[in-house]
Backbone bond lengths (Angstrom), bond angles and torsions (degrees), N, CA, C in turn:
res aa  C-N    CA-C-N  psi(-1)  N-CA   C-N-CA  omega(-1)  CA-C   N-CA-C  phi
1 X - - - 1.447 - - 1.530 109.48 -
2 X 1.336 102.28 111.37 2.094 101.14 162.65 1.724 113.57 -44.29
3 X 1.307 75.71 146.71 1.861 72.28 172.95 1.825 91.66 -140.69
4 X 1.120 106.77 152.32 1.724 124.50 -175.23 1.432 99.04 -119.74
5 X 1.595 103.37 151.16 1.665 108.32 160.82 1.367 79.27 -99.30
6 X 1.929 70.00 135.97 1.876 108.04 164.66 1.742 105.77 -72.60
7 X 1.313 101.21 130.28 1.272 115.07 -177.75 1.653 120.55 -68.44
8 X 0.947 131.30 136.02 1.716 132.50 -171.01 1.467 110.08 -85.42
9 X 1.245 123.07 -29.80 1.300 121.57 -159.41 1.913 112.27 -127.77
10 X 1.055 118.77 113.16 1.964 106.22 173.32 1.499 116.88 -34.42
11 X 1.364 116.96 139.91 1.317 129.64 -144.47 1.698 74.24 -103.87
12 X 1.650 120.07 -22.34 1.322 109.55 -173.58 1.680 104.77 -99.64
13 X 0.562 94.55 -109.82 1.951 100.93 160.50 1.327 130.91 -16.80
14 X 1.458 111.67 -26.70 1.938 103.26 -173.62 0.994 97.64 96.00
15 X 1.679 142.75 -55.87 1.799 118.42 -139.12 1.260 94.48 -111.70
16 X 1.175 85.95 179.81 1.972 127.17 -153.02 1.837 89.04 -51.01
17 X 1.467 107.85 153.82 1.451 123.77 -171.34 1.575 94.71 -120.15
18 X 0.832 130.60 136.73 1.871 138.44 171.78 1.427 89.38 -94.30
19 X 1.737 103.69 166.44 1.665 111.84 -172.31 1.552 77.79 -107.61
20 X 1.086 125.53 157.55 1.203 124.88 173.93 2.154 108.37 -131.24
21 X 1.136 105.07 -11.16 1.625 117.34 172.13 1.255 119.02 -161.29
22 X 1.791 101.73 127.56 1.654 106.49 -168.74 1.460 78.64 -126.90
23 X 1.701 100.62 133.93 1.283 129.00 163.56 1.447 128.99 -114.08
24 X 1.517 130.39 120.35 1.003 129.91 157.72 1.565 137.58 -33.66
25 X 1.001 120.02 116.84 1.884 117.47 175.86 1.061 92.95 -73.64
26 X 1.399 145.83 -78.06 1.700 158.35 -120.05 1.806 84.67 -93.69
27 X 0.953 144.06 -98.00 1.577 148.69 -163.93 1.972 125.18 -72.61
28 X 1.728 84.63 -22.99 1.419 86.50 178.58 1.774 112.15 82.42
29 X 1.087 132.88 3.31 1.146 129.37 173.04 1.305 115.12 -58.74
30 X 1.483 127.11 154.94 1.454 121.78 160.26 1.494 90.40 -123.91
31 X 1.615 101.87 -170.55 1.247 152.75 -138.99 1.103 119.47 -170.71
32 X 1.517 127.08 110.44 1.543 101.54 177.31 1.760 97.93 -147.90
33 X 1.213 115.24 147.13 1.620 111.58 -153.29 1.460 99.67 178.63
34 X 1.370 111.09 -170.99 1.812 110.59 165.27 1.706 94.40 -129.21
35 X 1.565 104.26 105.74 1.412 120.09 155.86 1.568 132.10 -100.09
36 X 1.769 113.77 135.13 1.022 116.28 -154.79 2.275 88.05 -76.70
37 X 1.323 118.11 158.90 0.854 123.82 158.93 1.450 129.13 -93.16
38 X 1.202 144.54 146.42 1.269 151.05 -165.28 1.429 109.16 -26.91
39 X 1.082 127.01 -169.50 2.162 119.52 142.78 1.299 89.64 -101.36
40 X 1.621 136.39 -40.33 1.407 101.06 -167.92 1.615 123.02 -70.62
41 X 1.407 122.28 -6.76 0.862 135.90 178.46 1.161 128.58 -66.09
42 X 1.936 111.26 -12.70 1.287 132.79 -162.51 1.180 99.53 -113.42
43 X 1.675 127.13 -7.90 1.694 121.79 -174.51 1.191 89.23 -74.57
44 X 1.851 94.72 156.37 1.671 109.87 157.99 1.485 127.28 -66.49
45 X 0.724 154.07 115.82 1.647 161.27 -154.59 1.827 92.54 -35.34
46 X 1.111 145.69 -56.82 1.370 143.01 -162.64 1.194 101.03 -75.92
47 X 1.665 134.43 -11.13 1.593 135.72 -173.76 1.797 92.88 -104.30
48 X 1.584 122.74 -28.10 1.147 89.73 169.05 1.206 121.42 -116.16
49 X 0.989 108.92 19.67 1.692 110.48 162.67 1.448 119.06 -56.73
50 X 1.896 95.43 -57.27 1.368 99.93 164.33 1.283 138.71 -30.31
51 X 1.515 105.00 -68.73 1.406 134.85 172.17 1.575 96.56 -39.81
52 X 1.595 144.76 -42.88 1.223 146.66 -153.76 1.420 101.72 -80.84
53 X 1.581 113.39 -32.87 1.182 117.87 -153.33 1.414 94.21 -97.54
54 X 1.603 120.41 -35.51 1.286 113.41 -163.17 1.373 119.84 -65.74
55 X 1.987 104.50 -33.97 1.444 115.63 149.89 1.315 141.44 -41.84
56 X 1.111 99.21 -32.58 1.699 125.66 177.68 1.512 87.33 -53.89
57 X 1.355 98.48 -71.80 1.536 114.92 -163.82 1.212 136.98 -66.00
58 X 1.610 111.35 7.82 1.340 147.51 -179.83 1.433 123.82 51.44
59 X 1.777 96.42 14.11 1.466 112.45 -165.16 1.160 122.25 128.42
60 X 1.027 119.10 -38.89 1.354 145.42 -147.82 1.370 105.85 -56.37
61 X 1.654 147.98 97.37 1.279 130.93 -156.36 1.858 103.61 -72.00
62 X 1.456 102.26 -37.35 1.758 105.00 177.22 1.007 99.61 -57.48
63 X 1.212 137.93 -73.28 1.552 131.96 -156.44 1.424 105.69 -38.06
64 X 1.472 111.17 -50.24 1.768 111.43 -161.26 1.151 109.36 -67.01
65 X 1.547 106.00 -36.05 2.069 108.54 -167.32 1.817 82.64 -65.88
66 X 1.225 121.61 -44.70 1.651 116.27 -175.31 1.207 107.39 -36.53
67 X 1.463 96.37 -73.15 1.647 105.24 -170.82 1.366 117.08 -52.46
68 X 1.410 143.54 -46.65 1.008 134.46 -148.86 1.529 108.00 -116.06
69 X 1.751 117.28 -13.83 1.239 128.98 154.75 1.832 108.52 89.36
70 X 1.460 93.26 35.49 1.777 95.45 -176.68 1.563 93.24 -134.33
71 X 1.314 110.05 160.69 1.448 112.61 -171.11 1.891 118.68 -90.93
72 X 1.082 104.11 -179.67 1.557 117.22 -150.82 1.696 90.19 -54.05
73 X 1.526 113.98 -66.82 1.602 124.69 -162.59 2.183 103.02 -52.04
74 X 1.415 109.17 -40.13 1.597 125.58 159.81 1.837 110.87 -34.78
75 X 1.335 95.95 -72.24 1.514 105.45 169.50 1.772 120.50 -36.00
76 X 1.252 99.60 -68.44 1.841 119.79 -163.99 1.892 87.80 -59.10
77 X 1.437 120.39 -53.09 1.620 127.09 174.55 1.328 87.90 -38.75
78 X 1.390 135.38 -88.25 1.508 138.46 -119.66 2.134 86.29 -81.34
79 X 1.322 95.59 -43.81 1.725 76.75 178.73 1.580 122.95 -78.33
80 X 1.106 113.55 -29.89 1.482 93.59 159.94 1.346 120.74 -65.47
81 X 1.526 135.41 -35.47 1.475 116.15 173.23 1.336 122.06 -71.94
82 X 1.082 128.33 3.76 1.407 152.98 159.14 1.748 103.79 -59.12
83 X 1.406 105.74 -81.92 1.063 137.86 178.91 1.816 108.86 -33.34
84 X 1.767 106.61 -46.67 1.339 102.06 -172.21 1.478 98.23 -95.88
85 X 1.184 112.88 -2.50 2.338 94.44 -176.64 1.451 79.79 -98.13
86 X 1.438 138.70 2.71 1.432 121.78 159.25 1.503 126.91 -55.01
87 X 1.263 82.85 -27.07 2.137 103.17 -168.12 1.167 106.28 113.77
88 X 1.938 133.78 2.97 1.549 110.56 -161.54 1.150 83.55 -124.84
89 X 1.797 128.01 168.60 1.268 159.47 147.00 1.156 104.57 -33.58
90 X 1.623 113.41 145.32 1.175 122.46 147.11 1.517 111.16 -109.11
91 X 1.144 142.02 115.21 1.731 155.67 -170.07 1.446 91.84 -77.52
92 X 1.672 117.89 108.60 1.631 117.06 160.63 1.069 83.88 88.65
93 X 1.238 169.27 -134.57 1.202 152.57 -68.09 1.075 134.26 -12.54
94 X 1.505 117.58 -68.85 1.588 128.04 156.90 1.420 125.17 -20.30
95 X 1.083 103.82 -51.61 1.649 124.96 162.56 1.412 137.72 -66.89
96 X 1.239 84.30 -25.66 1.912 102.26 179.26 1.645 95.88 -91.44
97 X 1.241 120.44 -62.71 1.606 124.73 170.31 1.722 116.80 -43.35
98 X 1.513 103.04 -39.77 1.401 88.45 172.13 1.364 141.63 -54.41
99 X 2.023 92.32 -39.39 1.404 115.87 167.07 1.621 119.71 -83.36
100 X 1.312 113.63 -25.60 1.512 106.04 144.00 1.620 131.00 -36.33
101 X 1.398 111.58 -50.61 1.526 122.19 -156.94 1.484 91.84 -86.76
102 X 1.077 137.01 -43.69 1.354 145.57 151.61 1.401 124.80 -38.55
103 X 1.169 147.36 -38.67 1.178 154.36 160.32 1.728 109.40 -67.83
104 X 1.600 115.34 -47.43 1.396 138.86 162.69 1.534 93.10 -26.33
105 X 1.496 110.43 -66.35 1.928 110.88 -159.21 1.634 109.49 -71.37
106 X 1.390 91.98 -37.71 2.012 94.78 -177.21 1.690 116.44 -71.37
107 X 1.451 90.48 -18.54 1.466 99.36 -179.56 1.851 105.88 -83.86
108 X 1.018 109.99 -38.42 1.920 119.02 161.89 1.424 106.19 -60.26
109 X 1.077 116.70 -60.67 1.707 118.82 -179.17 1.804 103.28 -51.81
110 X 0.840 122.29 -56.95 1.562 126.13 -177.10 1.306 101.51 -60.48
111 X 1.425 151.42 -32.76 1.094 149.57 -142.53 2.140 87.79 -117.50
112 X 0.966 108.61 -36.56 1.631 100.24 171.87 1.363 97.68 109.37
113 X 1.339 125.90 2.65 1.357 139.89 169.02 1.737 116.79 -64.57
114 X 1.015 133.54 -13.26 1.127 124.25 143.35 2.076 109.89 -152.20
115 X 1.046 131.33 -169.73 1.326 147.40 -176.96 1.480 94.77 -102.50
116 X 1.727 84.75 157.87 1.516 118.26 -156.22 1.773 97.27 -65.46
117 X 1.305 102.41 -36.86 1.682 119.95 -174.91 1.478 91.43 -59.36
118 X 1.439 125.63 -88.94 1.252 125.62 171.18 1.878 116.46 1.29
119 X 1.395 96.27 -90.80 1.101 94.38 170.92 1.394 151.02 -32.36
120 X 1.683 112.61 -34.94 0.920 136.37 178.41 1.744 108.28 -74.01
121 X 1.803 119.15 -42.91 1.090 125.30 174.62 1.328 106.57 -68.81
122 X 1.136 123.97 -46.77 1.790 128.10 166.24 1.405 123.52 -27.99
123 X 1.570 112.85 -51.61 1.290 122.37 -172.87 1.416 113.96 -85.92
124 X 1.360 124.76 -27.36 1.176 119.07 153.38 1.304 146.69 -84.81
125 X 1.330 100.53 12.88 1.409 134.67 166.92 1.704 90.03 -82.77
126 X 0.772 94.37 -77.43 1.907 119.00 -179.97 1.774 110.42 -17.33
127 X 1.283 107.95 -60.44 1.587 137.11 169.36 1.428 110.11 -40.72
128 X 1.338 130.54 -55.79 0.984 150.80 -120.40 1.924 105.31 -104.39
């Protein structure tokens, strides 16, 4: 028998889907009611991949930029939007991302990935 992940979100509308029948494999029992589904059940597949990996990674912000091959300020982005389709706050963000996106350019500039000019237009983009 195929089995599908149950989808979290209306394929029409966007919002949240209730389970409405849980069936047994082993006995065959059902269930039938309106059950809320997990929150992780409600991420978009690329928010919990992350989330899979970040576990993997026991946290570890190196490990993940390793694993998944995107850089540090990439990481802190993908877990706070994680973090907020969870239902919780991110404290500072704006601020933390700013200095993310900023570190992002000096870290390109150091690497020879773009010019000093670049950079300089970057960061005041950045500021702004």
């Amino acid at each position: 028998m195929i089995q599908y992940k149950a989808p979290g979100l209306c394929p029409i509308c966007g919002h949240s889907l209730y389970v409405s029948k849980l069936n047994c494999m082993n006995c065959n029992t059902t269930l039938e009611g309106q059950f809320i589904p997990c929150k992780f059940c409600q991420l978009p597949p690329d928010q919990l991949e992350f989330i899979e990996v970040f576990i993997k990674c026991r946290g570890n912000i190196k490990d993940v930029e390793k694993e998944l091959g995107i850089s540090y300020p990439t990481v802190r982005g993908r877990l706070d939007s994680a973090i907020q389709a969870l239902g919780y706050k991110v404290d500072g963000s704006d601020l933390q991302e700013e200095r993310e996106n900023r570190k992002e350019i000096l870290d390109a500039l150091d690497r020879g990935e773009i010019t000093s000019q670049e950079a300089a237009s970057r960061l005041k983009k950045a500021g702004k």
